[in-house]
C-alpha positions in Angstrom: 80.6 73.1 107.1 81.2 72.1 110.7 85.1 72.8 112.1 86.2 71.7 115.7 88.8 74.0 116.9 90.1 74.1 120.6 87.1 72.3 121.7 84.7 75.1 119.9 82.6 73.9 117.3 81.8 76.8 114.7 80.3 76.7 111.1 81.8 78.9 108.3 78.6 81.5 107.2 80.3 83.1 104.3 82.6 85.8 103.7 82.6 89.6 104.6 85.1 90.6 101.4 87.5 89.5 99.3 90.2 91.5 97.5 88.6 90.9 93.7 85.5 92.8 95.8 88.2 96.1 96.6 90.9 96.0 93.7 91.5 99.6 95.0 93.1 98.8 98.2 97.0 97.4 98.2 96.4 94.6 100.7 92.7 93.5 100.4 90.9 92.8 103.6 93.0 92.2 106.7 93.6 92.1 110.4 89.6 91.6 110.9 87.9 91.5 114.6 84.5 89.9 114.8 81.9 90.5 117.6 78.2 89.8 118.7 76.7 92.8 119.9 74.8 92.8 123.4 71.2 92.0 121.2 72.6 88.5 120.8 71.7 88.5 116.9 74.0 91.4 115.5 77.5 90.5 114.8 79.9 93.4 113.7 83.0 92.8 111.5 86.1 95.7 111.4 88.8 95.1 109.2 91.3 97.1 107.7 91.7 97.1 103.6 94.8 98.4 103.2 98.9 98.8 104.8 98.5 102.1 106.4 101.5 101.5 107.8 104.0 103.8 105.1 107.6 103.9 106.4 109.4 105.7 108.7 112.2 106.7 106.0 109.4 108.6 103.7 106.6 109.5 105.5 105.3 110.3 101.7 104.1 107.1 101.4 102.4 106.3 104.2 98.5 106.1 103.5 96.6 105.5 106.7 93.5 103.7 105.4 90.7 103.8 106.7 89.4 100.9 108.7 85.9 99.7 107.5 82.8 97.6 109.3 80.1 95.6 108.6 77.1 94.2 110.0 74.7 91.1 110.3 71.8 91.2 112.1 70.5 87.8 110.7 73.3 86.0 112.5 75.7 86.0 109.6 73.1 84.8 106.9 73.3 88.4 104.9 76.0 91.5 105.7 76.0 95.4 105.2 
């Protein structure tokens, strides 16, 4: 599928991870970044899966999730 977008033309690939894929995590995949590495080929994904953020009134429940990454190296055919 071909999208136009601020006179970028990009084609949606697939998707990195859904929340049915992590039922563990509060908020499912989130906030992501996306980059192509320096080899031209690799493209790296970082996302966070979860709040993190707790609350300043009970520090208790704050959970600072880890963030997690994944990479292509097949220009977005296949991830890891």
């Amino acid at each position: 599928m071909m999208y136009t977008s601020w006179q970028v033309e990009w084609t949606y690939r697939g998707t990195v991870a859904t929340a049915a894929q992590h039922p563990q995590s509060g908020e499912g995949p989130n906030e992501n970044a996306i980059s192509l590495l320096a080899d031209g080929k690799t493209l790296t994904v970082v996302m966070r899966f979860d709040n993190g953020d707790g609350t300043p009134l009970d520090p208790l429940k704050a959970k600072n999730s880890p963030y997690y990454q994944s990479f292509s190296s097949d220009v977005s055919a296949s991830h890891n």
